[in-house]
N, C-alpha and C positions, 0 to 999 in steps of 0.2 A: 504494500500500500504506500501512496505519497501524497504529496500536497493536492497532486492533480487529480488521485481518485477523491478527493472531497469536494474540487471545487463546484460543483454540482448542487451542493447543500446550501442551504442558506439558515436563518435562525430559527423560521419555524420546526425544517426539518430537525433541527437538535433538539426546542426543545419538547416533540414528538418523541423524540430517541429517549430522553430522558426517561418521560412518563412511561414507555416501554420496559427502560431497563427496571425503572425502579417500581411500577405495578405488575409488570411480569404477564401480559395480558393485553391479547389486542381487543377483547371486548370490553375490558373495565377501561383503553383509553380512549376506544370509541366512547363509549358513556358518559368521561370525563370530559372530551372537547367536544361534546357535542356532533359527530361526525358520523358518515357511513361505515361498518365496520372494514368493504371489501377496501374500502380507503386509505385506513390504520392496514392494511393489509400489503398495499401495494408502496406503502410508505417505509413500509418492514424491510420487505426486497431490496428496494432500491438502499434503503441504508444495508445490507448486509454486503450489497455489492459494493460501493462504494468503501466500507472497511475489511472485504476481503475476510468477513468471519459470519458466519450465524449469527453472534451477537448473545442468543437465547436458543437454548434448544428445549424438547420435551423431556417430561423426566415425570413419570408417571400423568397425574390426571392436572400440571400445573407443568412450569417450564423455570429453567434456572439459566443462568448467566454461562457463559463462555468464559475462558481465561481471558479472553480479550473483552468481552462483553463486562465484563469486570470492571477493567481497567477504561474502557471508553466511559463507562458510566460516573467514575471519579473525577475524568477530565472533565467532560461535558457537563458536570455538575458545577465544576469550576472557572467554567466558561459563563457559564451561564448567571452565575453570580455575580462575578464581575460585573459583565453586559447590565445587570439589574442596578447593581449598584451606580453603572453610569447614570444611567437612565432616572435615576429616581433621585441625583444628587440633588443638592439644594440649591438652588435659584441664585440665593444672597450669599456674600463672602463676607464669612466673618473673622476680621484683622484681628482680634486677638487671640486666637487659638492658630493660625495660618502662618508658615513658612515659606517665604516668597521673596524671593528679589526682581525690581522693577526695574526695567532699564527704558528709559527717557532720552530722547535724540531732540538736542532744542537750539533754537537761534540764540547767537549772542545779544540779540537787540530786547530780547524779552522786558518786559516790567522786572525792574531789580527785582522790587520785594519775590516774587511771582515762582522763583525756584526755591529760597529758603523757605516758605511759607508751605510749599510741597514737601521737603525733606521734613518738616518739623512733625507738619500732618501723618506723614505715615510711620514717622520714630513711635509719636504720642499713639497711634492707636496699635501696635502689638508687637511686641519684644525681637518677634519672630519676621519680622517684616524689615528689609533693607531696598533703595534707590540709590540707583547709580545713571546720573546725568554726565551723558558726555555731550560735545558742540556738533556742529555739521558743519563739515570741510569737505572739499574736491576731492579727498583720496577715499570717504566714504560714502558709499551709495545709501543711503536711509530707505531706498524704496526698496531695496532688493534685502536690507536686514531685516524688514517690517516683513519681508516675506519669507525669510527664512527661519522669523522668530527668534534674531540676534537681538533687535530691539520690540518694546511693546507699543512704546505712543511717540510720536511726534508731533512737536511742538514749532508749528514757522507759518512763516506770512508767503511762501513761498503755492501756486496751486498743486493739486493732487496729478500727477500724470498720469493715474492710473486707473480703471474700473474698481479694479478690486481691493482700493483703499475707500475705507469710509472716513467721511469728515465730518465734525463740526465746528462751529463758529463759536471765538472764543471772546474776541473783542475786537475793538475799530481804535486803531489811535491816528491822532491825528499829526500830520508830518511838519515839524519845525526845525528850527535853526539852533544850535547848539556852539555860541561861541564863548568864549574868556569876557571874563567883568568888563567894564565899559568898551566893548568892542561897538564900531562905526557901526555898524550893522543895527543894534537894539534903539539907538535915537532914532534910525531913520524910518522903523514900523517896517509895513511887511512890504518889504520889496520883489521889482518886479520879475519877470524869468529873466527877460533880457541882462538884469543888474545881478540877481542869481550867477550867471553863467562867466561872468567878467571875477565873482569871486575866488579866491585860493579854499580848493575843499580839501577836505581829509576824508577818508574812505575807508571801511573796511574790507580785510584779505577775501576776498569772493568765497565765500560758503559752498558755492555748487559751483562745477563747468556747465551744467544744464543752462543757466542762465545768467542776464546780468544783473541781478540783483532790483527791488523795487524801485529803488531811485533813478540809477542809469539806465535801468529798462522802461519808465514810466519817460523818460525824457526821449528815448531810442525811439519809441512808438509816436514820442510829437515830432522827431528830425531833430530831435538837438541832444547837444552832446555837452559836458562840462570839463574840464581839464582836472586832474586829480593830482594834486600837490605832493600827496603823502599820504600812503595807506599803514593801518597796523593790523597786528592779526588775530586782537581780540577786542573787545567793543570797552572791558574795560579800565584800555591804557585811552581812551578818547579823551575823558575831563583832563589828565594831565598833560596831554600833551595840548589842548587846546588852550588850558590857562597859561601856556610856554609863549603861544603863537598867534597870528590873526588868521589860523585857518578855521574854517566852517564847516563843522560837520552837521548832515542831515538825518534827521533818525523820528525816531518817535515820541510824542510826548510823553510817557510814562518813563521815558528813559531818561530824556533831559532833564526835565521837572525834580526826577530821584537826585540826581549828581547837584542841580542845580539849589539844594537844600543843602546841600554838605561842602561844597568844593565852591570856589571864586569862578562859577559859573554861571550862563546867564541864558536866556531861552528868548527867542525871537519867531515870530509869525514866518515858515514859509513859503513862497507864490503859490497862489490859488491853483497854481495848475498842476499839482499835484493831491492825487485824492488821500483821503483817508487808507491808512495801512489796514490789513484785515487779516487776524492774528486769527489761527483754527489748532486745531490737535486733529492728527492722523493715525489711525489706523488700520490694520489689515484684516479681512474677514474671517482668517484665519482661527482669531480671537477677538471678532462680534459680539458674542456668546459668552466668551469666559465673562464666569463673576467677578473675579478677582478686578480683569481689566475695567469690565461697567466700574468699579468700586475705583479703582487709580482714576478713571474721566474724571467722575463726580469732583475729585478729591482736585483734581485741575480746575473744575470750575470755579468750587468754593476759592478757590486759592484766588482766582479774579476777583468774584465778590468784593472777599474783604478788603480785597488790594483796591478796589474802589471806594471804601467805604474809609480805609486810611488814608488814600489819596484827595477825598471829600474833606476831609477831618482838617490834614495839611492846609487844603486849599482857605479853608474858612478861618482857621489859627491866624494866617497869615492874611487875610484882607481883614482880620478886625486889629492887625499890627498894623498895617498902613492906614486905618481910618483913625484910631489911637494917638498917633503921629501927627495928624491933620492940624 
């Protein structure tokens, strides 16, 4: 017998086979599924063929097991449990009994808060629970890890290239000017693309070869192009090197607004003709379904949430300091 005399079978056939080996009786498993007996009969056959044994033979006025009819009925009993146990797990995951490590693929531009807020979430809810955040760069494909089950979720403002990634929307930020303390730029409000395009930018190290990134691809799709002064290869060597320089970095406002509370930096409006960013989390269908993963999304969004609701908080601290002042 081999893999290829079984493939024939599927689950009802085994767990027919069961009720066989372990009632001993093609009429008590007709009785029991409900079924024609000549049925349970021809289901018999075909399983005996298939395992290359009887399975059951008679043995006075009842019938007994094979040495193999034995032994198939041990497996398939343990087959068959498993299979139930999939089938019957539970819907929700629960982080403090669970051992899991999550792995996260995310833009450097994210909201600061937005990944400490994630590690804290899932330290706090189960002992047994670890995250591991790495960035996205050109030497790694995140669409092909999401498919191999190297990573679980991604996190970028970058779109989906694929059918078989699911998305959601995670937030919109809106795209500013991120230069050093009284830089020309902040007196003059929001200027225009034209005046945009004459300024010294700083850039970060392109994330993907797929594309070029929101800013120079949002300008590539109007025909215009910006000169890049100086690129670094993480988002957060920006505030230092910007409070060094009069170059201009373009980014999003959760990110600016963050640095621009701690560091001698300063946030400026910039040209309209740039849309709002549209931050999402990806993942693969692979893990649709897992609980585990629904439980990390969730755990992403809250992390927004609050991150607006600190960022709300900021915002209001700090216009009742400049009415205070007045």
């Amino acid at each position: 017998m081999s893999i290829a005399d079984l493939q024939s079978l599927d689950v009802l056939h085994l767990m027919m086979l069961r009720h066989l080996l372990t009632d001993r009786s093609v009429t008590r498993v007709a009785e029991r599924l409900n079924l024609p007996q000549p049925s349970v009969s021809r289901v018999l056959k075909r399983l005996r063929i298939a395992f290359a044994d009887p399975l059951l033979v008679r043995s006075g006025s009842g019938f007994v097991l094979t040495e193999r009819g034995a032994a198939v009925k041990e497996a398939v009993a343990d087959v068959l449990q498993r299979l139930d146990g999939v089938a019957a797990a539970k819907t929700t995951f629960a982080p403090a009994q669970a051992t899991r490590v999550f792995s996260i693929a995310c833009a450097d531009c994210l909201a600061v808060a937005m990944v400490p807020r994630i590690i804290a979430t899932v330290a706090a809810a189960g002992a047994g629970l670890r995250v591991r955040f790495r960035s996205i760069d050109p030497a790694f494909d995140v669409f092909e890890a999401l498919k191999a089950g190297e990573i679980d979720l991604v996190i970028d403002n970058s779109p989906s290239p694929s059918e078989t990634l699911r998305l959601a929307p995670l937030y919109h930020d809106d795209v500013v000017l991120m230069v050093r303390r009284g830089h020309p730029v902040v007196a003059a409000g929001r200027c225009t693309l034209e005046h945009y395009l004459t300024l010294q930018h700083l850039a970060p190290h392109p994330s993907s070869l797929r594309d070029a990134g929101p800013i120079d691809g949002e300008l590539a799709r109007g025909g215009y192009r910006r000169i890049i002064h100086a690129t670094v290869p993480e988002f957060n060597l920006v505030p230092y090197v910007l409070a060094e320089t009069n170059l201009v970095f373009t980014t999003g406002r959760r990110f600016a607004e963050y640095h621009a509370r701690h560091l001698p930096i300063e946030v400026a409006p910039a040209p309209a003709f740039f849309p709002a960013m549209r931050f999402h989390q990806l993942w693969h269908d692979r893990n649709h379904f897992s609980p585990a993963i629904r439980w990390l999304r969730s755990i992403v969004m809250r992390s927004i949430r609050e991150a607006d609701i600190e960022n709300a908080d900021h915002s209001a601290k700090a216009f009742g300091r400049r009415i205070s002042s007045i």
